[in-house]
N, C-alpha and C positions, 0 to 999 in steps of 0.2 A: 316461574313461568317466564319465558324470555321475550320480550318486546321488541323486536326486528323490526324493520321492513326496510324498501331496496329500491336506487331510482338509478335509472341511467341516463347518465352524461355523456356530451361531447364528448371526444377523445382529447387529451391534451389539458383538457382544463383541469388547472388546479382549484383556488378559488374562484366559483362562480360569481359574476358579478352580483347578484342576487343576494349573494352571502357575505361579500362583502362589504356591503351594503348595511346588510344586516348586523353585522358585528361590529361597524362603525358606530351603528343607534345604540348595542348593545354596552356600548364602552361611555358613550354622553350620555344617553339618557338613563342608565341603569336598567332596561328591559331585560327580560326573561334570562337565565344564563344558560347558553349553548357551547358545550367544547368539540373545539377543533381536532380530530385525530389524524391527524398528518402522516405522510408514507415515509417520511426519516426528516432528519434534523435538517436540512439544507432546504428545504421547501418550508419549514417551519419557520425558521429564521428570515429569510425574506418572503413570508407573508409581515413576521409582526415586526419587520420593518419598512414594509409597504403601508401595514397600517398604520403605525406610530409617525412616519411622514404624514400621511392625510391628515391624523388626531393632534398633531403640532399645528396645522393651521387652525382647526376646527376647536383646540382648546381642551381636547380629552387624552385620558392615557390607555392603555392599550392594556389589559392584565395578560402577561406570558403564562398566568396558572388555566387559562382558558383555553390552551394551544399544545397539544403534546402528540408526541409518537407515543408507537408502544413501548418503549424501554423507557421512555421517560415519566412514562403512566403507572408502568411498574413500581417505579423509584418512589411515585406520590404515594401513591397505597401502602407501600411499604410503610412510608412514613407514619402514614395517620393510622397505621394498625399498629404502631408500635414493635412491628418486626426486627430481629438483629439483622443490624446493617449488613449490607455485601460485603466479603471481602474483595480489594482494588483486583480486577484483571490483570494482574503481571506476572513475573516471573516466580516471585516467590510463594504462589500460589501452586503455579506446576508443582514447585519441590515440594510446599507440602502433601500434593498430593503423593509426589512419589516415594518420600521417606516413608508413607502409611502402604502405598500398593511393594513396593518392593520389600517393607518387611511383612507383609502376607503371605507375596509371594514366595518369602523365604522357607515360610509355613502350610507351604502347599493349597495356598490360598486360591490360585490360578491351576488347577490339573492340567488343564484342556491345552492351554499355553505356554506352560511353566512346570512342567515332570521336573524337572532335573533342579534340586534346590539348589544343589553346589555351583550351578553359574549364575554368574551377574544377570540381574535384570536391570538394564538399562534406561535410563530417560524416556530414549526413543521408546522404549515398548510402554512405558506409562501415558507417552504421548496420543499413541494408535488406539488404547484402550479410553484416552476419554474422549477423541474422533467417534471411535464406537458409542459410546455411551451419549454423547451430544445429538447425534443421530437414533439414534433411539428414544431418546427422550424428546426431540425436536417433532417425533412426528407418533407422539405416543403409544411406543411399540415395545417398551420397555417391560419385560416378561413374558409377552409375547413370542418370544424366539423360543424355541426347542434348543438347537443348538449355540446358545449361547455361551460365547467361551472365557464370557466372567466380567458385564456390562453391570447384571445386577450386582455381585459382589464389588466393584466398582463403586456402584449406587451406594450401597451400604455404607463403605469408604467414607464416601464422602460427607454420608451423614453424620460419623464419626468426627470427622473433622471438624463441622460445624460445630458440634458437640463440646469437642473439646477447648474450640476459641472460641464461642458466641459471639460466631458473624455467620452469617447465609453466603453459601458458594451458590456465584452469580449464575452459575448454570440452572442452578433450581432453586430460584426467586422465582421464576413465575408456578412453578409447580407448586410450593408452599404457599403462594397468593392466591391460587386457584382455589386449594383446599379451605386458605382461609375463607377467600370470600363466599365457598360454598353455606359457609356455618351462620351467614349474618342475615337478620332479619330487615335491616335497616344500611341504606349505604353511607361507606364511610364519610369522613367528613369530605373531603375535596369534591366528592359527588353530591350532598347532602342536596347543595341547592339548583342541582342543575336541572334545567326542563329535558335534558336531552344531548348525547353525543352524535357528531355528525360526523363520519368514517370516512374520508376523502378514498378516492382510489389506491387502491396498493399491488404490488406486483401478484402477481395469478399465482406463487410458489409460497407464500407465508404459509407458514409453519400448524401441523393442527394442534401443536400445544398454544400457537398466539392464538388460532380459533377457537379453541378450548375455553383460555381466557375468557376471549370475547364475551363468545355464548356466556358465559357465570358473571359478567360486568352487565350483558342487557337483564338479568333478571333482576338487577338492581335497580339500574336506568336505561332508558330507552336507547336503542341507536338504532340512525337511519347512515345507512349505508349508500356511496354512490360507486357506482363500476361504469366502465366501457361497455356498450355494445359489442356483437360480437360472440366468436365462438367462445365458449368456455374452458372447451375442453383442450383447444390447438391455443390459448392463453391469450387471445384477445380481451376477453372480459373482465379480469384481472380478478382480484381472491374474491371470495364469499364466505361468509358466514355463515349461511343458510343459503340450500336453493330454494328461494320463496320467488313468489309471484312480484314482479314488478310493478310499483307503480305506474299505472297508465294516465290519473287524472288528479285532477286535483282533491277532490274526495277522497282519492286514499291516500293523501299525505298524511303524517301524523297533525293535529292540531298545533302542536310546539314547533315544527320546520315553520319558515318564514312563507309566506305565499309568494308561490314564483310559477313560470312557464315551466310545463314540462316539456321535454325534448333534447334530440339525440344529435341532432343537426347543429353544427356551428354556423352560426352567423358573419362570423369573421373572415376577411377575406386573406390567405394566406396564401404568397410569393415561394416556388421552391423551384431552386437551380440546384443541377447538375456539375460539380467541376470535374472536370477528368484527370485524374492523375496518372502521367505516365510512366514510364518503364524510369526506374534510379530517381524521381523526387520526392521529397523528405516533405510529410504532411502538415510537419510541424511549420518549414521555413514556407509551405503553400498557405498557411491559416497565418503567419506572418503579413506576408503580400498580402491576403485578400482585406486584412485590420487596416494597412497602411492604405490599399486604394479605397477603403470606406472613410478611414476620416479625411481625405483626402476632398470627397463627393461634395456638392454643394448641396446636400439634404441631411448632412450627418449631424444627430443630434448627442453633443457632448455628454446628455443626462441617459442616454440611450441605455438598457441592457443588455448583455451580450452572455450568452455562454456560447461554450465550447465545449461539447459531448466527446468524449474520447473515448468509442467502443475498445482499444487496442489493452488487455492487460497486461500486457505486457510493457507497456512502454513506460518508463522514468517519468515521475511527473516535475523533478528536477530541472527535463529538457525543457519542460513546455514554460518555466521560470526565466531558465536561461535563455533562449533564442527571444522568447517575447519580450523579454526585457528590454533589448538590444534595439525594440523599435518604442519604446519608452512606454510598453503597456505593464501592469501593475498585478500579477496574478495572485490573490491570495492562496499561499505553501499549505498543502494538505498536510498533515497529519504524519510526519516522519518518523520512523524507530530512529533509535540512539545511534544504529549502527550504520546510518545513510552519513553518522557524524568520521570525518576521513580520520581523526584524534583516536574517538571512540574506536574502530575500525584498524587504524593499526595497533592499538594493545590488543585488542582480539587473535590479530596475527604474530602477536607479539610470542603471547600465553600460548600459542599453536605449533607455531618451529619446531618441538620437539616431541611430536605424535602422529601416529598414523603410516599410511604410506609413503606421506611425501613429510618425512618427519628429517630438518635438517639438510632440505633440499639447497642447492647452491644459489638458486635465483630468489629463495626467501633470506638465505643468511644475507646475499649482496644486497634486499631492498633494505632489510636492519643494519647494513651495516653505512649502507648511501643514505638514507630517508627514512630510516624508524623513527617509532616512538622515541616522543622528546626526552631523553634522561641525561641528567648531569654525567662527567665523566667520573664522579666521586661513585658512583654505582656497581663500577666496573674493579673499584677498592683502593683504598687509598695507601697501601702497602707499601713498600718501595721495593727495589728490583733486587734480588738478595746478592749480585754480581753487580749489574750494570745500573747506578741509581737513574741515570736518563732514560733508562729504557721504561715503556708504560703499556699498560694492557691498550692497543688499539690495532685498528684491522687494515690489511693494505690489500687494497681490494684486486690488485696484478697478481699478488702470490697468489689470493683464495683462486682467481677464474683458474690460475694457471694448475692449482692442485687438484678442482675439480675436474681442467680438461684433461690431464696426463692420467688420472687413475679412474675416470670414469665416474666418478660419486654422482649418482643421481638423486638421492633421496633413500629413505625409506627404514626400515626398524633398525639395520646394520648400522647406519651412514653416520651416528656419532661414532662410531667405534674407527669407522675410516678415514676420517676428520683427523681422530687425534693419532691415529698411528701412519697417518699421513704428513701431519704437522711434525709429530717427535720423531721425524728420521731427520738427521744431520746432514741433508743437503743444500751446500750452500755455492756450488760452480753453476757461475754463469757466463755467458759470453762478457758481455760488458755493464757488466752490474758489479764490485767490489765486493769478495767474500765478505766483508766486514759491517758491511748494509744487509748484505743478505741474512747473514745472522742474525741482526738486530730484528726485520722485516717478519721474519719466522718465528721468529721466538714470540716477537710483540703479538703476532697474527694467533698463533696456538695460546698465549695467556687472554688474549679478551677472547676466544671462542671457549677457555675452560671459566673464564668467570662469568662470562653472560649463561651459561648452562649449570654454572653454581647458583644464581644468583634466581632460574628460573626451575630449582630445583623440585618443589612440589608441582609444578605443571608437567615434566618428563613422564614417558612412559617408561615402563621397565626394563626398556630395552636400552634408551637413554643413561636410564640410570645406574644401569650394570656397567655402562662403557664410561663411565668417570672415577671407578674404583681401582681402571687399572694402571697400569705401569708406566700410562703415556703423559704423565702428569709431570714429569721431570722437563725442563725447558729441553728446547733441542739443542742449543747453544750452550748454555751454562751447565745443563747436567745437574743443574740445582733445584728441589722441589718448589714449583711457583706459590707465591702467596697469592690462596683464593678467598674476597670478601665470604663472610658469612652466608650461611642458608638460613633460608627464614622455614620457622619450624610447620607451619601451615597457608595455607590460601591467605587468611585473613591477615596473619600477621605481614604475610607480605603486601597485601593493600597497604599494610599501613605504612610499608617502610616504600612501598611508590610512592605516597604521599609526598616521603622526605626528600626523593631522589628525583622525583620530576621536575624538568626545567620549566617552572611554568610564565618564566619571564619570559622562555620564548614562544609558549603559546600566547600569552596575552598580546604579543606585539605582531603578534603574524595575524591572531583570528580568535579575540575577546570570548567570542560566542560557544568556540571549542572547549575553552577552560568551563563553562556554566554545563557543557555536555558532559564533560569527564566528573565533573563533581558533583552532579546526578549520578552517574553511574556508581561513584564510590559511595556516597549514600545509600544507595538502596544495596549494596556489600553489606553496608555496617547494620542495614534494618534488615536484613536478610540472616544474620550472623546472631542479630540480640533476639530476632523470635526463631529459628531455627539452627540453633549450636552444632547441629551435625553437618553442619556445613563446614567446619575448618577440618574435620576427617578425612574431608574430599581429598583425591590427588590423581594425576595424571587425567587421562580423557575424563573419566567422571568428575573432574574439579570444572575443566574447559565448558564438560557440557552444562554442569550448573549455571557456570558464567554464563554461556551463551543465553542461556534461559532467561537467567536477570535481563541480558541487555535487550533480550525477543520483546519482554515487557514494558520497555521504557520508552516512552517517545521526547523527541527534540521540545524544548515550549516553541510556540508560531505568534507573532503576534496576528490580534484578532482583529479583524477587517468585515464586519456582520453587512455592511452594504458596497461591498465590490460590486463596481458596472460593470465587469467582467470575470469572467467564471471558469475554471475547468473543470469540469466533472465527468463522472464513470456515467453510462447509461441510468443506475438503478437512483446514484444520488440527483439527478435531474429529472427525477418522477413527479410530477407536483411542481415544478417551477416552471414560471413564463420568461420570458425575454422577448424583446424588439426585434434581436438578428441571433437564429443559432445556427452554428458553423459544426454540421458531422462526421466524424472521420473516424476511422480505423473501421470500415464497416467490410471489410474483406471477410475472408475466409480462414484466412492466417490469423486475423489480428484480435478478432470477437470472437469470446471460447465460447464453445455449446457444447463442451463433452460432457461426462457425465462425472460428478464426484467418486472418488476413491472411497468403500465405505471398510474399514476392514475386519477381515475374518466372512465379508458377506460375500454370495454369491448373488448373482443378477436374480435366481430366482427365487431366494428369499426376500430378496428388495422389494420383486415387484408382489410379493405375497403379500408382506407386511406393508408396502408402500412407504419403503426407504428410503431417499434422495432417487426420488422417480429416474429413471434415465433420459425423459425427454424433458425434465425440469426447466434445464438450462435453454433451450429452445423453444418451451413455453415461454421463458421470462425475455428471451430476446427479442420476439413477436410484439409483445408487450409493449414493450420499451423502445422499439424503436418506432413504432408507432405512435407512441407518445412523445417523441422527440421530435417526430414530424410535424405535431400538431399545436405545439408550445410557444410558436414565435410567429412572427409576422411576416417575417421572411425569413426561409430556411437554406441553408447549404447543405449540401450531400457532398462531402469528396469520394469520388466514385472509382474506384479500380476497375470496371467491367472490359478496357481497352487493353487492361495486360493478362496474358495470357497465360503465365504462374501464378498467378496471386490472381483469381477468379472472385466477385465478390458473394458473401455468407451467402447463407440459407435463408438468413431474415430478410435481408434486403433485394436479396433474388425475387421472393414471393411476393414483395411490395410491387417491384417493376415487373413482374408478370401480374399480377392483380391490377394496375395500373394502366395496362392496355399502350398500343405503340402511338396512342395519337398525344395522351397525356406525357408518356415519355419522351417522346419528341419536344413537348411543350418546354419537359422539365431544361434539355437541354440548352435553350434560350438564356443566355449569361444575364447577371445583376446588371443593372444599368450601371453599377461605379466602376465594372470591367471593361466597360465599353466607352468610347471615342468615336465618335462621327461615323458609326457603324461598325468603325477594325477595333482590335482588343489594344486595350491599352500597353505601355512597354513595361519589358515582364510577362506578358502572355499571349497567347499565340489558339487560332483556330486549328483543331484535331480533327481528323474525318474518322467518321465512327462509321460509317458507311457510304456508301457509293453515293445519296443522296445528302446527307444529314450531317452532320458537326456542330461540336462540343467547344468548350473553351477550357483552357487547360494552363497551367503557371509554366512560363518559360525563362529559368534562370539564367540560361544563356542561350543566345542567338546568332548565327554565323551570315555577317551582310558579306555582299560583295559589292566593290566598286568598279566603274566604268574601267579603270584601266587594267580588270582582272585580277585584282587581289581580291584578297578574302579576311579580316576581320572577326575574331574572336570578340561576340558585348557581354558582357555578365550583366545581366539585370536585377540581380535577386537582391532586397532590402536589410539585408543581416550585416556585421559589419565588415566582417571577411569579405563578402562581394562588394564595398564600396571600395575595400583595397584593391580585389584583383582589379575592379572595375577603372580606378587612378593607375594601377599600373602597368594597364595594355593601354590605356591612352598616352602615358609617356612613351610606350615602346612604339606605337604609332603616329608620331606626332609630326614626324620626319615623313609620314605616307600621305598621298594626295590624290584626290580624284572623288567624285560624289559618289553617296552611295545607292545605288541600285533599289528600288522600289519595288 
C-alpha cells in the first residue's frame, strides 16, 4: 500500500526554513531520520553545504546519505540490493550496443527498418533506435506501440548485453529496481531507518517511469511530497506522484514531518527589476556590468550568493568563463565533453580529411598543414629523398592555394584523386620563382600529401583509398617512386604509433591540461579495444564514427568548487536553489527552447495516444521554471528583450508580464539602486523609453557626448578588457580636443 501525502509550498522555496531547522536537530541531536529528495544535484550540493557551514559552528556533521536525487537514490538501492553495477555512460557503451543491434540486424532482426541485410546499418541508426527505446521506456509505453519498428527487440538486446557482461545498462537500472523493490517485504537497508522521505518540488515533466519508482519506494517508506501551487496541468504545480488531496492543516500532516505553518504565501520580501536589452548587446558583457556595478555598491556583501540562470541553450558556457573572468569573477566550468578540448578536436579533424563530401577539402588540408595536430615531423617518414637527399616531405602552402585555385578542387569523394594528378603534373614555369625551387616546392608538397594519407590510411574512404594506388605516386620532379612511411594495419594500431609520433613537448609547454585531455582519450581506445576487439575491423567512416562515439562519452576533469558564491546554471539545474541576487537572461524567444522533442519512427498521434514526450512538455517545464527563478532570491534581475522587435520575448515570460498586470510591470521597470546615481543611471548605462510615459534602464557600452564647440566624442563604457582599450585609445586620439562636454 503506498503512503503519500502532498503539501504546498511557496514557489521558489527550496529548503523550507522549518526543514532546515529540522535537519540541523536531525544531524546534533540524532532525532528521527528524514531524507532529502532533491530536484538534481546542484540544489543538493548547496543545501549540504549550507548546512555543513551552520553544523561547523554548532559542532555537528551533516550525513550526505540523508540527501539524494533520483539517480542518486537509484545508485543506493542498487547498492544494498546487491544489483550488477551500471555500466559507465560512454562511448563504449553505444558500440556495445551496436556490435549486438547491427549483427541482428544483419539477421533480419529489424524488418520494419532494416529489409535490406546487404547494407550497412550504421551508428547513427543504432543511435535513433535507443532515442526510441529511452522514450518509451521513460514514459512506460514499452509494448504498448502496435507499430513498433523494433524498440522491444532493442529491449531484448540489451538485456542480452547485461547478460553477457554482468553489469546493468543504465537505462534500465530503474526498471529492474522497480521490479526489485516490488518483491521486498521489508525496506532496504539505506531505508531501514528512516521515518520518512520528504520530496522537494521537481519540474511538472518527470518521467512516469521516476513516478513508477516512486509509488513502489512509498510502499516501503512514507513520502510527503511538496509542489507549487498552481495549474497542474499548464505546469505550474510541478510533478506528482499522486493526485491526492492536499494537505490543508496540521492534522493531516503525517506525524514523522516536523510541525510547521502550512501555507502557500511567502513571507519574503522580493526586489525584481527589469533591464532592457537593446538591439546588438551581448547578455553576457550586460550581466558583466551589472556584477561590477554591485560590488561596486556600498551594501555589497562579499559572502553574498549569486546565480546566474541562463535560459539560452544554445549559448557556450565557455563564454560565460571567459568575459566573467576578465572582471575577476570565478565561475565554476560545467561539465565539458573531451571535444570542447581544441588537442582533442583537431585529431577528430585530423581522422576526418579524408571522408565524406568535404573529404580533402583545401581549407582543411591548409588548417593541417598551418595549425594541426601536434606530430613530429618523423611521422611524415624518415626516408630520405631517393634523387634529392635535402628535399623532405613538407607543404608549401602558396603552391596547395594556388593548385586548388587554378583547377577548382573543392573537396569531396573525387578530390584525392585530384590532388595527386594535380600535384604529379610536371609544372614548374613561373614568373619569378626559379624552375629549380619550383621543383623542389611540388615535389616536397605532393610527397607530404601522399604520406600524411599513407599514414592516415585506415581512416580513408574508399574513394580515398582507390586514388593512392595509382600512377601519381612517382614525384613530379624526379620521376622516382616516393618513399612512403608505413600504414598502420588497423585503428588501434595506429593509436598506438600516435602515441610515438606526437610532439607532446609541444603540447605540454603550450597547454599541460590538453596533454591530460589527449591521454584520456587514448585510454579509453585502449579500454575500448581490450572489452570490444571488433573494433580494430573498423575503417573508414565507421572507424571515425566509433571514434567520435568514444570521444561523445568522455568529459574534460573540472576542478570542484561545491561552495561557489556565484553560479551559472540552465533554468532546470537552478530548481531548488536560493541566492541573495539572481540575474535572468536568455528569456527571448529565440534563446529558451519550447519545441518539442524529435521522438523517432513516431508520429504526433501516437505520442499523444501513448503520452510520448508530450508536445507541450517543454513549455510545461518553462512555466515552471521560470517561475521558480523568479521566486529564489531576494533580488531578481530579468534581462528583458520585449524592446527589440526580432527577438520578441518567450511564451513563458510573456504570460508572466501579462499575468502581472501593467502597474506591477511598470514597478518592475524601476532599476536596482547600484545602477543608479543621484537619480541618472550610472556610466555604462543609459534610460530606454519603452513608452510615451515609461522607461527602463538598459547597458550602454558606448555613448556619443558632444562638446560645446560641436564636436562629438565616441566613450566606450563597457567593463571587459577590449573596452578599457578602445576606451585609452579614443582618449589618446582626443587629447589634443577641447571644449566641456554637453550635459
Amino acid at each position: 500500500m503506498m503512503r503519500l501525502t502532498l503539501e504546498q509550498v511557496p514557489t521558489g522555496v527550496g529548503i523550507p526554513e522549518w526543514l532546515r531547522e529540522s535537519l540541523t536537530k536531525q544531524s546534533a541531536e540524532g532525532e528521527s531520520r528524514i531524507m532529502i529528495l532533491h530536484a538534481n544535484e546542484y540544489s543538493r550540493k548547496q543545501t549540504l553545504v549550507d548546512l555543513a557551514r551552520g553544523g561547523r559552528l554548532d559542532g555537528h556533521v551533516v550525513d550526505p546519505l540523508d540527501h539524494q536525487t533520483i539517480s542518486s537514490l537509484v545508485e543506493l538501492l542498487m547498492s544494498d540490493l546487491r544489483m550488477p553495477r551500471p555500466f559507465p555512460e560512454d562511448g563504449l557503451l553505444t558500440l556495445l550496443e551496436h556490435e549486438e543491434i547491427s549483427r541482428s540486424a544483419s539477421k533480419l532482426g529489424f524488418p520494419l527498418i532494416h529489409p535490406d541485410v546487404e547494407r550497412t546499418w550504421y551508428i547513427s541508426r543504432t543511435k535513433r533506435l535507443a532515442l526510441l527505446h529511452s522514450h518509451l521506456l521513460q514514459s512506460t509505453a514499452l509494448g504498448s506501440w502496435d507499430t513498433d519498428p523494433g524498440a522491444i527487440e532493442f529491449h531484448n538486446l540489451l538485456l542480452k548485453i547485461e547478460e553477457k557482461h554482468g553489469r546493468t545498462h543504465p537505462r534500465l537500472s530503474k526498471h529492474h529496481l522497480s521490479r526489485k523493490l516490488q518483491g521486498l517485504d521489508n525496506p532496504p537497508f539505506s531505508l531501514a531507518n528512516l521515518s520518512g522521505i520528504i520530496m522537494l518540488n521537481h519540474e511538472p515533466t518527470l518521467s512516469k517511469e521516476d513516478l513508477q519508482l516512486l509509488r513502489t519506494i512509498s510502499t516501503l517508506v512514507p513520502i510527503h511530497q511538496m509542489v507549487h501551487s498552481g495549474s497542474f496541468r499548464l505546469g505550474m504545480h510541478g510533478a506528482l506522484i499522486e493526485d491526492i488531496e492536499a494537505c490543508r492543516k496540521q492534522e493531516d500532516l503525517p506525524n514523522w514531518v516536523p510541525i510547521h505553518l502550512l501555507t502557500t504565501e511567502s513571507l519574503e520580501q522580493r526586489r525584481t527589476h527589469r533591464i532592457l536589452i537593446d538591439e546588438g548587446v551581448d547578455e553576457i558583457t550586460t550581466v558583466l556590468s551589472i556584477l561590477d556595478a554591485r560590488s561596486k555598491s556600498s551594501d555589497y556583501n562579499p559572502t553574498e550568493k549569486i546565480i546566474i540562470v541562463d535560459g539560452d541553450a544554445n549559448r557556450n558556457q565557455s563564454r560565460w568563463d571567459e568575459i566573467l573572468s576578465e572582471g575577476g569573477w570565478i565561475v565554476p566550468k560545467q561539465v565539458e565533453n573531451i571535444l570542447s578540448s581544441p588537442l582533442v578536436h583537431s585529431l577528430s579533424r585530423l581522422v576526418s580529411i579524408g571522408q565524406g563530401d568535404n573529404s580533402w577539402a583545401p581549407e582543411n588540408i591548409l588548417v593541417e598543414a598551418k595549425n594541426g595536430f601536434p606530430i613530429s615531423s618523423g611521422w611524415f617518414g624518415d626516408n630520405t629523398h631517393p634523387v634529392n637527399p635535402d628535399w623532405q616531405p613538407r607543404p608549401h602552402l602558396d603552391l596547395l592555394e594556388e593548385v586548388a585555385h587554378g583547377l577548382h578542387i573543392r573537396g569531396g569523394p573525387h578530390a584525392m584523386s585530384q590532388w595527386l594528378r594535380a600535384l604529379s603534373e610536371a609544372r614548374f614555369e613561373h614568373p619569378w620563382i626559379p624552375a629549380e625551387e619550383r621543383r623542389q616546392a611540388r615535389e616536397e608538397t605532393q610527397w607530404w600529401l601522399l604520406s600524411m594519407a599513407n599514414r592516415l590510411s585506415p581512416w580513408l574512404d574508399e574513394y580515398s583509398s582507390s586514388a593512392l594506388q595509382g600512377d601519381e605516386l612517382l614525384g613530379c620532379a624526379s620521376r622516382q617512386i616516393l618513399p612512403l612511411p608505413s600504414k598502420s594495419t588497423n585503428i588501434i594500431d595506429w593509436f598506438s604509433n600516435l602515441i610515438h609520433w606526437t610532439d607532446w613537448q609541444q603540447i605540454l609547454s603550450a597547454n599541460p591540461a590538453e596533454a591530460g585531455a589527449l591521454r584520456s582519450l587514448l585510454d579509453a581506445v585502449a579500454r575500448s579495444a581490450n572489452i570490444l576487439p571488433s573494433i580494430g575491423e573498423l575503417s573508414g567512416i565507421e572507424a571515425k564514427d566509433a571514434l567520435i562515439c568514444i570521444m561523445e562519452g568522455l568529459s574534460l576533469p573540472n576542478p570542484r568548487i561545491e561552495d561557489a558564491l556565484l553560479r551559472v546554471l540552465t533554468p532546470s539545474q537552478a530548481l531548488g536553489c536560493d541566492a541573495d541576487l539572481l540575474i535572468l537572461c536568455g528569456t527571448s524567444a529565440t534563446a529558451w527552447p519550447v519545441s518539442s522533442p524529435i521522438v523517432p519512427w513516431m508520429d504526433l498521434d501516437d505520442r499523444l495516444r501513448l503520452g510520448v514526450a508530450r508536445p507541450d512538455a517543454a513549455m510545461r517545464s518553462s512555466r515552471h521554471l521560470i517561475r521558480n527563478a523568479l521566486a529564489v532570491a531576494t533580488e531578481v534581475l530579468i534581462l528583458d528583450t520585449s524592446i527589440i522587435e526580432s527577438n520578441p520575448p518567450g511564451t513563458h515570460w510573456a504570460e508572466i508580464l501579462d499575468e502581472a498586470g501593467k502597474e506591477k510591470r511598470q514597478q518592475w521597470l524601476s532599476p536596482p539602486v547600484f545602477l543608479i546615481d543621484e537619480g541618472q543611471p550610472i556610466t555604462g548605462w543609459k534610460w530606454v523609453n519603452f513608452s510615451e510615459s515609461i522607461k527602463g534602464i538598459a547597458s550602454a557600452p558606448t555613448t556619443i557626448e558632444q562638446h560645446k564647440n560641436g564636436n562629438f566624442n565616441l566613450c566606450v563604457n563597457g567593463t571587459r578588457i577590449r573596452d578599457l582599450r578602445q576606451s585609452n585609445g579614443l582618449a589618446a586620439l582626443q587629447g589634443q580636443q577641447t571644449g566641456e562636454v554637453v550635459q
